[in-house]
C-alpha positions as CSV (number, residue, x, y, z in Angstrom):
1,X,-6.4,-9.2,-1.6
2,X,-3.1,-10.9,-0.5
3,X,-5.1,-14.1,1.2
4,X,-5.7,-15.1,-2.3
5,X,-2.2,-15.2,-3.4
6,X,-1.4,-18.6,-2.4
7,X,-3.9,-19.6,-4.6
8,X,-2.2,-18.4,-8.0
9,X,0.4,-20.7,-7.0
10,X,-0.7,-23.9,-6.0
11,X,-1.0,-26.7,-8.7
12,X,-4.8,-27.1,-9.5
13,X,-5.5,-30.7,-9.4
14,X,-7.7,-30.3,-12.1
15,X,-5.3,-29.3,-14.6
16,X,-1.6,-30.6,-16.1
17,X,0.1,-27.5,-15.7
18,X,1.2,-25.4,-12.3
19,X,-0.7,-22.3,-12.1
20,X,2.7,-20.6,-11.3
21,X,3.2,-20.6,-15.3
22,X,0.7,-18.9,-16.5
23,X,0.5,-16.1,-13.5
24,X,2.2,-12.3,-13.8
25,X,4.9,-11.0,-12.1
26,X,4.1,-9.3,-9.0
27,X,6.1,-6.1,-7.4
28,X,6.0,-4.9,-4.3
29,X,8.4,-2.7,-1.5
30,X,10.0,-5.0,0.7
31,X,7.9,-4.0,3.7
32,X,4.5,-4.5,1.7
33,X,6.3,-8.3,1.1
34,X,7.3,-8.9,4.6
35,X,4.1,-7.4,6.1
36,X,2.1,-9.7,4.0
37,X,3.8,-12.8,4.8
38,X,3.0,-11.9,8.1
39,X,-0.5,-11.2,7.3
40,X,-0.7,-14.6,5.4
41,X,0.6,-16.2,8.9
42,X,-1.8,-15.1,10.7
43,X,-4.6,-15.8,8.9
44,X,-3.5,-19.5,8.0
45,X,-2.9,-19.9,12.4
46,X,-6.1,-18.0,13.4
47,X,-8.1,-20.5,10.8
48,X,-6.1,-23.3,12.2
49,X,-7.1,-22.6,15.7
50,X,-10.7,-22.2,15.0
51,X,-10.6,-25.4,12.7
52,X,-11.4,-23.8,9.5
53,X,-10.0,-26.0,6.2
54,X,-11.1,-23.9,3.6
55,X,-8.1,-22.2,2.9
56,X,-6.4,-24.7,0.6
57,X,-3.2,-23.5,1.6
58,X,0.2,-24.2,3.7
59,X,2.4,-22.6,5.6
60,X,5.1,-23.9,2.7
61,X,2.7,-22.1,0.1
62,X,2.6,-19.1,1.6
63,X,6.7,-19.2,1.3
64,X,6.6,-20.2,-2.0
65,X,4.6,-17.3,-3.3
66,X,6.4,-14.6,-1.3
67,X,9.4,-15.6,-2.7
68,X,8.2,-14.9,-6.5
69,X,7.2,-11.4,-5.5
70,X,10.0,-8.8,-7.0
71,X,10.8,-6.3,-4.0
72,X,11.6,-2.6,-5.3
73,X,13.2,0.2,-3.2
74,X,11.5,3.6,-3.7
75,X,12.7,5.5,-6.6
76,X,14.3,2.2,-8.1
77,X,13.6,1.5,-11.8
78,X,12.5,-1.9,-13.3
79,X,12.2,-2.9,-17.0
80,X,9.2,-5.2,-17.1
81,X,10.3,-8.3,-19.7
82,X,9.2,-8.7,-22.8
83,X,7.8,-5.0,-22.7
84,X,8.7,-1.6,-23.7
85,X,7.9,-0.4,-19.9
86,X,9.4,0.4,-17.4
87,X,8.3,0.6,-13.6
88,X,9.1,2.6,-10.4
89,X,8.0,2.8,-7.1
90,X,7.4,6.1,-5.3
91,X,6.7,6.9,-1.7
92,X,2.9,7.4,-0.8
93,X,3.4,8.6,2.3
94,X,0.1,6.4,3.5
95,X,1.2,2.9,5.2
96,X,4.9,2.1,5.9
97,X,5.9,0.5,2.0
98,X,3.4,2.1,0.6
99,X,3.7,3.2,-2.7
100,X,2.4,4.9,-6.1
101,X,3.5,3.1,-9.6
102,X,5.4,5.1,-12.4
103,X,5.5,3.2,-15.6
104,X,7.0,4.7,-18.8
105,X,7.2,3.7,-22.4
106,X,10.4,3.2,-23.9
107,X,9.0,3.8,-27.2
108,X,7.4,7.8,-27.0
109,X,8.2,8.5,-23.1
110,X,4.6,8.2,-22.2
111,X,4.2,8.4,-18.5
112,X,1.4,6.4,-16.3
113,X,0.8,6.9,-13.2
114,X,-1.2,4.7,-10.7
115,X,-2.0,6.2,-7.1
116,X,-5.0,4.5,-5.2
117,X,-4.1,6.7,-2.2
118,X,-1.6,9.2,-1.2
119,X,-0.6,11.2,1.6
120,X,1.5,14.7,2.3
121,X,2.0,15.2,5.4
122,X,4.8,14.1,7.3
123,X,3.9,11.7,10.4
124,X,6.2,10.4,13.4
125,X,6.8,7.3,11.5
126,X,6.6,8.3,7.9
127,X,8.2,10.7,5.4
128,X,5.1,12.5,3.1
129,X,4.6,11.2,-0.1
130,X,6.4,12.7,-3.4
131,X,3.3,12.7,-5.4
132,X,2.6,16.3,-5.9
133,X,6.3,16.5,-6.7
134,X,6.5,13.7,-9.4
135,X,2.8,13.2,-10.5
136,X,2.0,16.9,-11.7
137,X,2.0,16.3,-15.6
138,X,1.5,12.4,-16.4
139,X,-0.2,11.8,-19.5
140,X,-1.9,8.8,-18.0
141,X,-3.3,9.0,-13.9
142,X,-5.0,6.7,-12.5
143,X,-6.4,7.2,-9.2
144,X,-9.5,7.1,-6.7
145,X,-12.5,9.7,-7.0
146,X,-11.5,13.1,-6.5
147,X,-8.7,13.0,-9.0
148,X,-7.6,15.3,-11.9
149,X,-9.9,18.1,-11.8
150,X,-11.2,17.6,-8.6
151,X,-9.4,17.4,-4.9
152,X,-6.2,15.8,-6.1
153,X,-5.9,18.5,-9.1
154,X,-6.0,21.0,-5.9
155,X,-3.9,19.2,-3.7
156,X,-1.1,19.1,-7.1
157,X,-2.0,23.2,-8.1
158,X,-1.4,23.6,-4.2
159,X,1.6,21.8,-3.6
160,X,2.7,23.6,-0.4
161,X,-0.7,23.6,0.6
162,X,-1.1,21.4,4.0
163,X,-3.9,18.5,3.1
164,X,-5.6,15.6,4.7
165,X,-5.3,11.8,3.9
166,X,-8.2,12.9,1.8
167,X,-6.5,14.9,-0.2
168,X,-8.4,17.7,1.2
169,X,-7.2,21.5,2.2
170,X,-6.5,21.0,6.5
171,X,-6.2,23.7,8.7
172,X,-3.1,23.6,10.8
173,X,-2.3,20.9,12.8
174,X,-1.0,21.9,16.2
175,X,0.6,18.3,16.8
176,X,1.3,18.4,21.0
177,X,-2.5,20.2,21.4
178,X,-3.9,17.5,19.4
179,X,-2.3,14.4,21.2
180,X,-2.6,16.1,24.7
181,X,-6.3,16.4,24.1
182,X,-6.5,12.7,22.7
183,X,-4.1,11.5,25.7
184,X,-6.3,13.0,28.2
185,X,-9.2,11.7,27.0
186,X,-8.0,8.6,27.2
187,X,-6.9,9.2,30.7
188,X,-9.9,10.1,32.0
189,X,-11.5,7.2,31.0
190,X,-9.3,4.7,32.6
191,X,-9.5,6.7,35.8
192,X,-13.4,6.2,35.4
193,X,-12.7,2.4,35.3
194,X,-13.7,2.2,31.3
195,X,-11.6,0.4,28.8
196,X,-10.2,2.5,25.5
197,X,-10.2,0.4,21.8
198,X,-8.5,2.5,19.5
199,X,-8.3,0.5,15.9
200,X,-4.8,0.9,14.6
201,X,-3.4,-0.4,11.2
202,X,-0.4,-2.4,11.8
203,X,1.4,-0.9,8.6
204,X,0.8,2.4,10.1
């Protein structure tokens, strides 16, 4: 979790040496960074407010430790120090930033890949993912249940096949049907005096 990322970074009063020498590099896309500062903010004001101290943290901290993260642009290639491997982010298609890992070997070519999540279908804010065009043959993948050999093996064999955030086959989406239906709903229960809560992710 990102509210314990302050934490790798500030000096342990217990010991002689920061913590920030003996942490490892950490990547991320630049809206996953800025996103989590946010995040980070948030927290540190809402615990504030209700007079929580158990965070161990300030608002300086937070800084400090966003600004060691390494941002990547998608499709940009890094060579990790002191290592033969090399790294590149890949659109997921899931959140806005959201990515899948590439890393490669200098030494034999061998290809890892590491996907948590992933997603094909083009929403009004995102672009689909480019899994099932570069993750078809990797000699390492590393993934959620339902990987190779099971939904994600049909969701690669399938590429133009249209699939859930599952991973799973979906039947057509008729996109203005679908939102009417969901705008009316939500229509008719204001009229009706109600109230609506629809849970949203803010990263999309």
């Amino acid at each position: 979790s990102i509210g314990g990322l302050p934490l790798l970074y500030t000096p342990d009063p217990s010991s002689s040496t920061s913590n920030s020498t003996k942490t490892p590099m950490i990547y991320a896309t630049f809206p996953t960074t800025k996103m989590g500062q946010m995040t980070l903010y948030n927290t540190h004001s809402n615990a504030s407010l209700d007079g929580q101290t158990h965070l161990n943290y300030t608002l300086d901290q937070i800084d400090d430790c966003i600004s060691r993260i390494t941002t990547v642009k998608y499709s940009q290639t890094v060579s990790l120090p002191n290592s033969d491997l090399s790294l590149t982010a890949h659109r997921s298609g899931i959140v806005v930033g959201g990515c899948f890992w590439m890393l490669k070997t200098s030494r034999d070519d061998t290809e890892i890949i590491i996907s948590p999540g992933y997603h094909h279908l083009r929403e009004r804010h995102l672009d689909p993912g480019t899994l099932s065009e570069l993750g078809a043959t990797p000699d390492v993948f590393i993934t959620r249940p339902g990987g190779p050999g099971g939904l994600l093996q049909k969701l690669l064999d399938t590429s133009n096949t249209t699939t859930n955030r599952m991973g799973r086959p979906a039947p057509p989406i008729q996109r203005k049907e679908t939102e009417g239906q969901f705008l009316d709903a939500i229509m008719s229960t204001l009229r009706r005096s109600g109230h609506v809560l629809i849970p949203t992710d803010a990263s999309g």
